[in-house]
DRENPALO-716408 format. One record per residue: residue number from 1; residue in three letters; chain; x, z, y of N, C-alpha, C, O in turn. Coordinates in Angstrom, 2 decimals. Layout:
<recs>
+-----+------+-----+---------+---------+---------+---------+---------+---------+---------+---------+---------+---------+---------+---------+
: seq : type : mol :     n_X :     n_Z :     n_Y :    ca_X :    ca_Z :    ca_Y :     c_X :     c_Z :     c_Y :     o_X :     o_Z :     o_Y :
+-----+------+-----+---------+---------+---------+---------+---------+---------+---------+---------+---------+---------+---------+---------+
: NUM :  ALA :   A :       X :       Z :       Y :       X :       Z :       Y :       X :       Z :       Y :       X :       Z :       Y :
...
+-----+------+-----+---------+---------+---------+---------+---------+---------+---------+---------+---------+---------+---------+---------+
</recs>
This chain:
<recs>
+-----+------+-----+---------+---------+---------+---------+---------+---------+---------+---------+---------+---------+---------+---------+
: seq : type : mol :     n_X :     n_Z :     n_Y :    ca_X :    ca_Z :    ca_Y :     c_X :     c_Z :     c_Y :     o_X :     o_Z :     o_Y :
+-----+------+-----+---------+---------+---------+---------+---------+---------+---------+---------+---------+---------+---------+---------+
:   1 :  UNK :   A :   59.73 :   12.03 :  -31.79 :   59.87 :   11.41 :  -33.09 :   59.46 :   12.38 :  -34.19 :   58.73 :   11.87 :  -35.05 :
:   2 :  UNK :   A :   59.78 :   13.67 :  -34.35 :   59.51 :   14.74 :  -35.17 :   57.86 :   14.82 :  -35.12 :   57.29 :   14.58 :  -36.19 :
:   3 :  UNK :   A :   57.26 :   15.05 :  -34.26 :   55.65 :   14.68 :  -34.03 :   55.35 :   14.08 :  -34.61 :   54.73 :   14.43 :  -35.61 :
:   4 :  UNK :   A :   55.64 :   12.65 :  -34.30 :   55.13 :   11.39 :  -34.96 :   55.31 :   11.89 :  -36.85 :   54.47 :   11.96 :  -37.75 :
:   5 :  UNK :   A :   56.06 :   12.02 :  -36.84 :   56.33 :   12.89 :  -38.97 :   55.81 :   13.55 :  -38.97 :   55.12 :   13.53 :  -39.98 :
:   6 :  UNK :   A :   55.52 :   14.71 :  -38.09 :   54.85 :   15.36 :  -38.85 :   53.08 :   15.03 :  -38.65 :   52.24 :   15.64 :  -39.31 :
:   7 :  UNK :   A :   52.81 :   14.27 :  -37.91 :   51.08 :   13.64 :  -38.07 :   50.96 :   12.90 :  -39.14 :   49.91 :   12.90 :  -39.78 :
:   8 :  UNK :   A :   51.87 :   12.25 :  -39.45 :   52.20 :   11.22 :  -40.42 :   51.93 :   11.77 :  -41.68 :   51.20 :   11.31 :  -42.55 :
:   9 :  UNK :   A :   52.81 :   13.18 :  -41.68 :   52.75 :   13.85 :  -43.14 :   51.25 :   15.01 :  -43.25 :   50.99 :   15.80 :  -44.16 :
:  10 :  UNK :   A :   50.68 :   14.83 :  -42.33 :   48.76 :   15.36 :  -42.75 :   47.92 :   14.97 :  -43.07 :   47.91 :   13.75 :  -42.85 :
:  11 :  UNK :   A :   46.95 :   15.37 :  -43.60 :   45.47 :   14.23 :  -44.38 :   44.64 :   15.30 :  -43.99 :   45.08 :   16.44 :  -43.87 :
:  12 :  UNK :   A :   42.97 :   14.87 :  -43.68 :   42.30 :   15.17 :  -43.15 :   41.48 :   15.61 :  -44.45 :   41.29 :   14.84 :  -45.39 :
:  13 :  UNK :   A :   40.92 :   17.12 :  -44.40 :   40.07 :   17.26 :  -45.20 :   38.27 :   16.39 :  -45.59 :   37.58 :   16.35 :  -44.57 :
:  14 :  UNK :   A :   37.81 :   15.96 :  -46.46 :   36.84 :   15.24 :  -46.56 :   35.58 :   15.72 :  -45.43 :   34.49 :   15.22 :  -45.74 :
:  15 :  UNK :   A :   35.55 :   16.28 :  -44.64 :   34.98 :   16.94 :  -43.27 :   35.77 :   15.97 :  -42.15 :   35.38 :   15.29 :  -41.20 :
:  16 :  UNK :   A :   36.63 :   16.15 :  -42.55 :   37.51 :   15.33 :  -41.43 :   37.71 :   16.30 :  -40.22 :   38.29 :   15.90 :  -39.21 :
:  17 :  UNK :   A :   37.23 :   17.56 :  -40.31 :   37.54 :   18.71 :  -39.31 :   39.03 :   19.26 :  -39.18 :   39.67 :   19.60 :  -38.19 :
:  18 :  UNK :   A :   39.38 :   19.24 :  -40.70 :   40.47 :   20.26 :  -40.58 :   41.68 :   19.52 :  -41.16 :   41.37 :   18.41 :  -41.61 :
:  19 :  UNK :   A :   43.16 :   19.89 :  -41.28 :   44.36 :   19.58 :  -41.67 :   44.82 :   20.02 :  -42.97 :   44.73 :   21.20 :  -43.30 :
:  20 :  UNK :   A :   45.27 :   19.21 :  -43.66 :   45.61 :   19.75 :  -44.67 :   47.24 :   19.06 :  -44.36 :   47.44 :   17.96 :  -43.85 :
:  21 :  UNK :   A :   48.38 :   20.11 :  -44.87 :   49.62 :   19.67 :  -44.71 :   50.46 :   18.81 :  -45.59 :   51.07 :   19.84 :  -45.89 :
:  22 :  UNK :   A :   50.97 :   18.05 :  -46.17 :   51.38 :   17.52 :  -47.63 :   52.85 :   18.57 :  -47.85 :   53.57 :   19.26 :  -47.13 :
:  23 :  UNK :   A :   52.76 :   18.22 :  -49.21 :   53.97 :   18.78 :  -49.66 :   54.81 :   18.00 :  -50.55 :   54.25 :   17.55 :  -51.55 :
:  24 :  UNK :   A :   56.50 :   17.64 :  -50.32 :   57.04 :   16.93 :  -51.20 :   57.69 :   17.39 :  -52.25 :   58.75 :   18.02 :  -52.20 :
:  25 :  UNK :   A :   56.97 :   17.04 :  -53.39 :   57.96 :   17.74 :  -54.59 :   59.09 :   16.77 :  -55.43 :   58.80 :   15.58 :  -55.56 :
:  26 :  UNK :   A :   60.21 :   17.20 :  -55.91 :   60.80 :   16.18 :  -56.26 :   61.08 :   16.55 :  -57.38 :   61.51 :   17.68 :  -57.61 :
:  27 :  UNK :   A :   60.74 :   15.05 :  -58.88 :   60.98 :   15.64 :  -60.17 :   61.69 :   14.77 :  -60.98 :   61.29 :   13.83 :  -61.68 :
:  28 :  UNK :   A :   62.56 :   15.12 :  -60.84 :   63.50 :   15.02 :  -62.39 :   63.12 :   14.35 :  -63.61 :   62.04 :   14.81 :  -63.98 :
:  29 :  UNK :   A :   63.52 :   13.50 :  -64.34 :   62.77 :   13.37 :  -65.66 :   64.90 :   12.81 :  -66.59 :   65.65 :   11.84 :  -66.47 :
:  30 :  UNK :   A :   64.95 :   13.98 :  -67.28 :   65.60 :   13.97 :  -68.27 :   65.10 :   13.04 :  -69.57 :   64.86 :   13.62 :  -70.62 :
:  31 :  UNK :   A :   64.95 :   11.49 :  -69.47 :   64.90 :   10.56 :  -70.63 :   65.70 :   10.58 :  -71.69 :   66.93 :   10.64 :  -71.70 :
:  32 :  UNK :   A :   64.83 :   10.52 :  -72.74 :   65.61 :   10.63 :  -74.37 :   65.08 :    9.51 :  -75.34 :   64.26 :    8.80 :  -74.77 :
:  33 :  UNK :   A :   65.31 :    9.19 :  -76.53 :   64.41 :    8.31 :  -77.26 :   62.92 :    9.16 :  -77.39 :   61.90 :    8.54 :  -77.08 :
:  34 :  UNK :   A :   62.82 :   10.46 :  -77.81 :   61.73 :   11.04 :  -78.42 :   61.11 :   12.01 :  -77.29 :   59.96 :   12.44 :  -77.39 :
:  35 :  UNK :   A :   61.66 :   12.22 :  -76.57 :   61.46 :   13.40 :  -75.72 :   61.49 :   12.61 :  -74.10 :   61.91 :   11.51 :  -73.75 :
:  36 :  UNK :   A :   60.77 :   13.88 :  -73.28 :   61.36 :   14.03 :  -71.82 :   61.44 :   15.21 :  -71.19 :   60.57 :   16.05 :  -71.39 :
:  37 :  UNK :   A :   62.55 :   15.45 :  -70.27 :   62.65 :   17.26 :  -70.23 :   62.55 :   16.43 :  -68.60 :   63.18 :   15.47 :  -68.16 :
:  38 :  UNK :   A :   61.22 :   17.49 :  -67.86 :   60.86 :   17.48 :  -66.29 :   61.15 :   18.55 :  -65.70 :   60.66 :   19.58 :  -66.16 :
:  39 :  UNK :   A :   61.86 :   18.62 :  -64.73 :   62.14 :   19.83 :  -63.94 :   61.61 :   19.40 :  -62.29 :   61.50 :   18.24 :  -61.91 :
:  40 :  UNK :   A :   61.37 :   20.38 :  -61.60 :   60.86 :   20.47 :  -60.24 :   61.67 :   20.81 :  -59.22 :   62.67 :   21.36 :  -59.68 :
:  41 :  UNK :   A :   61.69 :   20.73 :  -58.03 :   62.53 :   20.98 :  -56.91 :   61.53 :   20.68 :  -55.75 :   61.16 :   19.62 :  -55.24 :
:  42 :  UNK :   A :   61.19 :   22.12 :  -55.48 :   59.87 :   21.73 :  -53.92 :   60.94 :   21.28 :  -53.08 :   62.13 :   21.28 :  -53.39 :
:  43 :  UNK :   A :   60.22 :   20.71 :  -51.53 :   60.86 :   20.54 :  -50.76 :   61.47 :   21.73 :  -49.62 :   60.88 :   22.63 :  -49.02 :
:  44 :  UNK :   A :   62.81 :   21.33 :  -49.61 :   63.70 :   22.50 :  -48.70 :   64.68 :   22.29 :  -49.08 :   64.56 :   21.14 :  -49.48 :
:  45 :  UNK :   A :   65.99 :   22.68 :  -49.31 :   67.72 :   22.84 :  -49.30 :   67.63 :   24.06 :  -50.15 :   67.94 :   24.08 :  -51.34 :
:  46 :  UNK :   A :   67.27 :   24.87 :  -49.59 :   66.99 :   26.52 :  -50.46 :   66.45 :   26.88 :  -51.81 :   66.64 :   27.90 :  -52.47 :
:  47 :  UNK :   A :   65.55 :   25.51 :  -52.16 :   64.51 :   25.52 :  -52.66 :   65.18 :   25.62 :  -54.30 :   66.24 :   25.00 :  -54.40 :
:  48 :  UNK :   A :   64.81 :   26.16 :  -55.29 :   65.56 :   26.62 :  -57.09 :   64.70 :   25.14 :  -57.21 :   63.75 :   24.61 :  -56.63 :
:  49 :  UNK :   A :   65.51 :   24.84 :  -58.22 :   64.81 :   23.56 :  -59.21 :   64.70 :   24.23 :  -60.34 :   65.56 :   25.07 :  -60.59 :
:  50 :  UNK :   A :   63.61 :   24.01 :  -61.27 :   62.81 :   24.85 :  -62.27 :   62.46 :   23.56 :  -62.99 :   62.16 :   22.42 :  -62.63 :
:  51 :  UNK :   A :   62.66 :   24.44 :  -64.60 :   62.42 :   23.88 :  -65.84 :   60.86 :   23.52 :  -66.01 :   60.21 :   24.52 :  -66.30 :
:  52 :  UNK :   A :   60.14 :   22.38 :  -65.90 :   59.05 :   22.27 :  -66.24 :   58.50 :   22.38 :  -67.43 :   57.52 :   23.05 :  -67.76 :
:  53 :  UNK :   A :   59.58 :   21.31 :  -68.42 :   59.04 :   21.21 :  -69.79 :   59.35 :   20.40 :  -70.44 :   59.92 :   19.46 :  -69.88 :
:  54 :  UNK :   A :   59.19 :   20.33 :  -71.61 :   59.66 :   18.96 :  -72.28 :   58.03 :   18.04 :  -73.07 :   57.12 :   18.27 :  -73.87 :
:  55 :  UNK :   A :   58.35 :   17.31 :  -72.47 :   56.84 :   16.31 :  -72.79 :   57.60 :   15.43 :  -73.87 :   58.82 :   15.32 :  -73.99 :
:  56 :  UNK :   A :   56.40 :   14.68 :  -74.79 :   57.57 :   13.39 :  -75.69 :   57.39 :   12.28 :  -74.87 :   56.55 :   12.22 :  -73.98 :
:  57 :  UNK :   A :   58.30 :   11.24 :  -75.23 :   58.46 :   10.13 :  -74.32 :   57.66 :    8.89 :  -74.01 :   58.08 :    7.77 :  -73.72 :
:  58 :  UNK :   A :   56.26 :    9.37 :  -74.16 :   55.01 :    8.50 :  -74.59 :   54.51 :    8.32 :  -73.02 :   54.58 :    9.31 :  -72.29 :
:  59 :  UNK :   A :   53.90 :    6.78 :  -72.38 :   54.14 :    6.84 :  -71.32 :   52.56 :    7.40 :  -71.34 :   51.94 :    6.56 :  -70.70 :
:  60 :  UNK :   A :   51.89 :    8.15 :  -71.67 :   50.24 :    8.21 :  -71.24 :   50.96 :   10.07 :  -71.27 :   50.50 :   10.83 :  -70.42 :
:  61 :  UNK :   A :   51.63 :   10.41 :  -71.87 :   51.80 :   11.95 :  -71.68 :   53.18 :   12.27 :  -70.45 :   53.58 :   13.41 :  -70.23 :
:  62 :  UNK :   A :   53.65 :   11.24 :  -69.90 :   54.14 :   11.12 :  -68.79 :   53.01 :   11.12 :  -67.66 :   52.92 :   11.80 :  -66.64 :
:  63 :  UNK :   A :   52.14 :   10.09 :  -68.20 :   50.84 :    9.81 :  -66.74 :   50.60 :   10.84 :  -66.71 :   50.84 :   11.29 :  -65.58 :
:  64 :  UNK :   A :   50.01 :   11.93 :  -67.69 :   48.88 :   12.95 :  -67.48 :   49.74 :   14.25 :  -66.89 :   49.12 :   15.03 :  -66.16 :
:  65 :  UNK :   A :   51.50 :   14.57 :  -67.23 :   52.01 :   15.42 :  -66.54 :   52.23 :   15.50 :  -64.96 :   52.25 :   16.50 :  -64.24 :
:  66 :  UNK :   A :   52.49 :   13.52 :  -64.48 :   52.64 :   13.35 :  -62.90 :   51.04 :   14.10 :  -63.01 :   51.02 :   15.30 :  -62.72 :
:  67 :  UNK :   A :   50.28 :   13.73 :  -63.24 :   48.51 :   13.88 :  -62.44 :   48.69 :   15.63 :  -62.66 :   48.60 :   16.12 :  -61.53 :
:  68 :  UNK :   A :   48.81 :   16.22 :  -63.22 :   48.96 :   17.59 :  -63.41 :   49.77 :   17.89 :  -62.07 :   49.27 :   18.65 :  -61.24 :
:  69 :  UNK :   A :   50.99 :   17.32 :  -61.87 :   51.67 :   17.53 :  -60.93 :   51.19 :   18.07 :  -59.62 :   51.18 :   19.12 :  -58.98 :
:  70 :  UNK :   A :   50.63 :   16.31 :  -59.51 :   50.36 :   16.11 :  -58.21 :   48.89 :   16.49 :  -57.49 :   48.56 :   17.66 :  -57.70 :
:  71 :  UNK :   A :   48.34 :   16.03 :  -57.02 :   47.19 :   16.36 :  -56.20 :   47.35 :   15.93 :  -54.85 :   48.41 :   15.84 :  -54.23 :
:  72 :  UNK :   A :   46.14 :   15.66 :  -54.42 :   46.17 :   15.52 :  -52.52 :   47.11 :   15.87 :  -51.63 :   47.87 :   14.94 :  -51.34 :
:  73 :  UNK :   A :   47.26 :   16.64 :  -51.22 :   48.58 :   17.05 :  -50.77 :   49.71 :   17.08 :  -51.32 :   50.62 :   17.55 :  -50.62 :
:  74 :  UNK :   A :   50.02 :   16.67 :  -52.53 :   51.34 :   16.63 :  -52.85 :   51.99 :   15.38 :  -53.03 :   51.57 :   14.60 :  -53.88 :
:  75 :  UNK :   A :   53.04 :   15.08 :  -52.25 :   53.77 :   13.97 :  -52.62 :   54.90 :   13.71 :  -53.61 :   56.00 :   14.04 :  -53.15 :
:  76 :  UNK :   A :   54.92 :   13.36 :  -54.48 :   55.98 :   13.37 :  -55.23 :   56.84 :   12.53 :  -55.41 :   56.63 :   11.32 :  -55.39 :
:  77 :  UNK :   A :   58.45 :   13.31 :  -55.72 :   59.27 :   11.82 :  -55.62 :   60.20 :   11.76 :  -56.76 :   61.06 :   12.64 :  -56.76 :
:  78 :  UNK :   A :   60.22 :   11.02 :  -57.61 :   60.21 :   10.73 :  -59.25 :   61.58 :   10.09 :  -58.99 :   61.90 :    9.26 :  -58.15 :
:  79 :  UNK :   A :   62.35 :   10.73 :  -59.98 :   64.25 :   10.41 :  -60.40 :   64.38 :   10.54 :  -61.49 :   65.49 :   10.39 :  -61.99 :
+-----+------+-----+---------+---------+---------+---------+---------+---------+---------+---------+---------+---------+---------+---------+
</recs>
């Protein structure tokens, strides 16, 4: 069963030769009227959660911080 997850959680580089691993990040969004304060937490138990930033509460400067975020390998999981 662990196998099966972890094939699950790889993507094939555009070669299709090689592995690329994903990574889950999980982020925070502190909502306000004017503001949003984002903090990070990679994946692990161990792992520090860190102050990202405070963006204002405009949803196109929300879009452009997830896309900053994220990338190909990264999965992200939004709270």
């Amino acid at each position: 069963m662990v196998a099966a997850k972890e094939r699950a959680r790889t993507l094939t580089t555009r070669n299709g030769d090689k592995r690329i691993k994903t990574t889950d990040k999980y982020i925070g969004l502190d909502v306000h009227k004017d503001t949003t304060v984002i903090t990070i937490a990679e994946e692990g138990r161990q792992r520090e959660v860190r102050l990202y930033g405070t963006i204002s509460s405009d949803l196109h400067a929300l879009e452009n911080t997830l896309r900053k975020l994220g990338g190909e390998a990264i999965r992200p999981h939004v709270a």
